[in-house]
Backbone as CSV, one residue per row, in Angstrom:
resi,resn,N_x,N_y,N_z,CA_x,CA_y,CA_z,C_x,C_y,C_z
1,UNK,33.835,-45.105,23.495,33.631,-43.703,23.780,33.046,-43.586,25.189
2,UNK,33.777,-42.642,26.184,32.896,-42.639,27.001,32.042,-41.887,27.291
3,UNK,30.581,-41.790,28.400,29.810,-41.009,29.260,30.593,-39.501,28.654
4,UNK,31.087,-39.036,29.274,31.632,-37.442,29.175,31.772,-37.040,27.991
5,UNK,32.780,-37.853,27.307,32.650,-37.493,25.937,31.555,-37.259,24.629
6,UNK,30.836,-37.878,25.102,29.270,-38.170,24.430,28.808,-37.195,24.827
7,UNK,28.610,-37.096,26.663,27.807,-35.854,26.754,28.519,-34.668,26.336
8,UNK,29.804,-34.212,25.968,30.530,-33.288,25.837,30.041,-33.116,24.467
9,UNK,29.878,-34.129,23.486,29.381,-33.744,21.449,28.462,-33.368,21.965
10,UNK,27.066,-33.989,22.937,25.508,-33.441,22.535,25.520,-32.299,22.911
11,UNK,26.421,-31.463,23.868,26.426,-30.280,24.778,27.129,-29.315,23.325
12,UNK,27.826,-29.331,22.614,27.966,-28.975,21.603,27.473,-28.633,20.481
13,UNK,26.669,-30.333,19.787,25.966,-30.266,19.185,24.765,-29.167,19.150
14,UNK,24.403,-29.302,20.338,22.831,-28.275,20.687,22.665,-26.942,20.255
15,UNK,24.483,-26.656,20.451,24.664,-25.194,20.409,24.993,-24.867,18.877
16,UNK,24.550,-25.645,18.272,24.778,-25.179,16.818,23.802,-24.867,16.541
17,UNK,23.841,-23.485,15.935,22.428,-23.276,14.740,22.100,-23.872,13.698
18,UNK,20.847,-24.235,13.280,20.416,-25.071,12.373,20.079,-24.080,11.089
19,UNK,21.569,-23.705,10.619,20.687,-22.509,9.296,21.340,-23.406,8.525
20,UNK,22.505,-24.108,8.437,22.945,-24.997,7.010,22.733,-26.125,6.452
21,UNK,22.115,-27.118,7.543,21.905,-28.254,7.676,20.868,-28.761,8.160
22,UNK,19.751,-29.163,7.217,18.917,-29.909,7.640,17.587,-28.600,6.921
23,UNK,16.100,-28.767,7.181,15.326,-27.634,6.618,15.084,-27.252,8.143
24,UNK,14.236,-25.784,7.686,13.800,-24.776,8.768,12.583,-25.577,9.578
25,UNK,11.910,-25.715,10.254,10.607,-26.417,10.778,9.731,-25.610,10.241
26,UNK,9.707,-24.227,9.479,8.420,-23.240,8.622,8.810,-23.986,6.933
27,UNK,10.104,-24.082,6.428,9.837,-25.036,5.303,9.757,-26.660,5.300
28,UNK,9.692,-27.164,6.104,9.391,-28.410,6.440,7.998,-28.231,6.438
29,UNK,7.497,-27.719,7.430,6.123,-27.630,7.250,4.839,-27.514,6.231
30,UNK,5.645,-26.161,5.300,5.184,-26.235,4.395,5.042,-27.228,2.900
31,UNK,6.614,-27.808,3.189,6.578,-28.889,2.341,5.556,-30.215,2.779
32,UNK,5.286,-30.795,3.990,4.186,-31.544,4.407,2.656,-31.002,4.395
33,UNK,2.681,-29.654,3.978,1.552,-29.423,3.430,1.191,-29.531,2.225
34,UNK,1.874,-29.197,1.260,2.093,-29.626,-0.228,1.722,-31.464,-0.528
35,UNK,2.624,-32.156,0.455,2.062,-33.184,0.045,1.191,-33.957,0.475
36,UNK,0.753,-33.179,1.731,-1.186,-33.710,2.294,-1.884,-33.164,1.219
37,UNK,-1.620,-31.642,0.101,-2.441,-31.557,-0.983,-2.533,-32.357,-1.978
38,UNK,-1.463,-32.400,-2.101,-1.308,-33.698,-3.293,-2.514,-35.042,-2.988
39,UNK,-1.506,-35.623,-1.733,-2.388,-36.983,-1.435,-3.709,-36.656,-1.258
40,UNK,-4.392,-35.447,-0.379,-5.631,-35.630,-0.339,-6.855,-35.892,-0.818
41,UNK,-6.135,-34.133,-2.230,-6.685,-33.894,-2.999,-6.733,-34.509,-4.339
42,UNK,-5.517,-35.329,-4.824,-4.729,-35.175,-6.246,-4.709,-36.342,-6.086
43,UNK,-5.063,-37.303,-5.088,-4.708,-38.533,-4.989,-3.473,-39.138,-5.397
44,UNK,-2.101,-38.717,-4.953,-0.691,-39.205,-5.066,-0.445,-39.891,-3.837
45,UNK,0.352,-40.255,-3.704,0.516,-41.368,-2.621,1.571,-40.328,-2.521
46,UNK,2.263,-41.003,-1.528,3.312,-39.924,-0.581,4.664,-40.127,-1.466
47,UNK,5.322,-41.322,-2.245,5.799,-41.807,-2.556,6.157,-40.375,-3.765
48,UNK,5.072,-40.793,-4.522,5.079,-39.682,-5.768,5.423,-38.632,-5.439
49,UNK,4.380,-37.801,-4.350,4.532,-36.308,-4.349,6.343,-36.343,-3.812
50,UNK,6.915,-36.908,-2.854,7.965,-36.498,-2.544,9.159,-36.473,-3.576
51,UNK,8.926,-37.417,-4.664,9.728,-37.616,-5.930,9.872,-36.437,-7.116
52,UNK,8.507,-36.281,-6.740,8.387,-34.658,-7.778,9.164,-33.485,-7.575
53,UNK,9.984,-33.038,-8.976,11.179,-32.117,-8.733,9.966,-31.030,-8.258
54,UNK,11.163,-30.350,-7.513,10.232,-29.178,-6.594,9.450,-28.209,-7.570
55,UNK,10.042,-27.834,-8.617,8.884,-27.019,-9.238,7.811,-27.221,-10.001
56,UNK,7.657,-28.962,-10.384,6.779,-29.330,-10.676,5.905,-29.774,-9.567
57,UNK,6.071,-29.692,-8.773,5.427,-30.079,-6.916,4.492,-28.691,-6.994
58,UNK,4.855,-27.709,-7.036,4.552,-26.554,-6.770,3.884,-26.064,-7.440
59,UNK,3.679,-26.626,-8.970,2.613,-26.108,-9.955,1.381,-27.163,-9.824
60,UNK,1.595,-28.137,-9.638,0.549,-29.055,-9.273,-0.065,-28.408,-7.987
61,UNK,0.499,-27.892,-7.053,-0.051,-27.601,-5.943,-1.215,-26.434,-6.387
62,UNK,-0.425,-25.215,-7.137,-1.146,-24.451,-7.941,-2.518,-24.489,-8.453
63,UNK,-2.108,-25.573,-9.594,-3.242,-25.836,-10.401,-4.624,-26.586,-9.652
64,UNK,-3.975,-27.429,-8.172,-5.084,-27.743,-7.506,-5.639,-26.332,-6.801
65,UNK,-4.940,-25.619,-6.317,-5.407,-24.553,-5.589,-6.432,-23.590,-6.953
66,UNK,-6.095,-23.467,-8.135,-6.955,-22.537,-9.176,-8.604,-23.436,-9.449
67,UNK,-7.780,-24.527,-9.376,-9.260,-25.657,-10.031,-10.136,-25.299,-8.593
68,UNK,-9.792,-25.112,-7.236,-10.509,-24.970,-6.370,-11.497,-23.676,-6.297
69,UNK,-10.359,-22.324,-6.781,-11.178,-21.851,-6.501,-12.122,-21.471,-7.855
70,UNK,-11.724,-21.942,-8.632,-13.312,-21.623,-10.040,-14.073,-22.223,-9.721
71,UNK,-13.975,-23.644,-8.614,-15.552,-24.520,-8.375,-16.209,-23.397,-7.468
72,UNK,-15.725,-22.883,-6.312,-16.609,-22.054,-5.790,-16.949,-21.006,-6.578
73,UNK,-15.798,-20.358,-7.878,-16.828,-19.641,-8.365,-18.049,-19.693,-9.081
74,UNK,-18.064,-20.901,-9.504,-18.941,-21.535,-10.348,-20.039,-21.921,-9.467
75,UNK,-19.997,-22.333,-8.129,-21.023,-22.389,-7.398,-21.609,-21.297,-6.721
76,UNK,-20.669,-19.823,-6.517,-21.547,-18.811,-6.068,-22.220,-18.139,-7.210
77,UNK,-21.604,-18.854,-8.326,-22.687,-17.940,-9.552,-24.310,-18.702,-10.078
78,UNK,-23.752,-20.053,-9.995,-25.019,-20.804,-9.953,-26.487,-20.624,-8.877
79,UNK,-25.515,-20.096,-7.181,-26.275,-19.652,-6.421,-26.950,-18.494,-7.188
80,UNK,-26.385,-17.528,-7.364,-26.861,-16.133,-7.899,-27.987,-16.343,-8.615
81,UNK,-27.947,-17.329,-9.433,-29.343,-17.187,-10.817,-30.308,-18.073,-10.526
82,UNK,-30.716,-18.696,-8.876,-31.502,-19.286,-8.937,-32.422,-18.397,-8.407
């Protein structure tokens, strides 16, 4: 293949929009946030969280996000009655 031709696909390539192929960089993102929760919090290794069908990914994410916030509620109420 030569020089021109190569540069002629990438000059092409570029000009394609990325809506069918491949994820958005806002759901990518969010999916690498999901599984820094996992690992951080939930202690999964990266391995796991990425294996998990997506809607069980997403309730785990959940249930860490609810368990979070009853500890603070449980700690601004404990504040309260001292």
């Amino acid at each position: 293949m030569s020089v021109a031709s190569v540069a002629h696909q990438q000059c092409l390539m570029s000009r394609l929009p990325q809506t069918f192929f491949g994820l958005s960089d806002k759901y990518a993102r969010a999916v690498y946030e999901e599984f820094f929760i996992l690992k951080h919090h939930g202690g999964w290794s990266l391995f796991e969280a990425y294996n998990l069908p997506i809607p069980l990914r997403h309730w785990f994410v959940e249930r860490l996000i609810k368990e979070f916030k009853n500890q603070n509620e449980e700690i601004k109420r404990q504040g309260r009655n001292k």
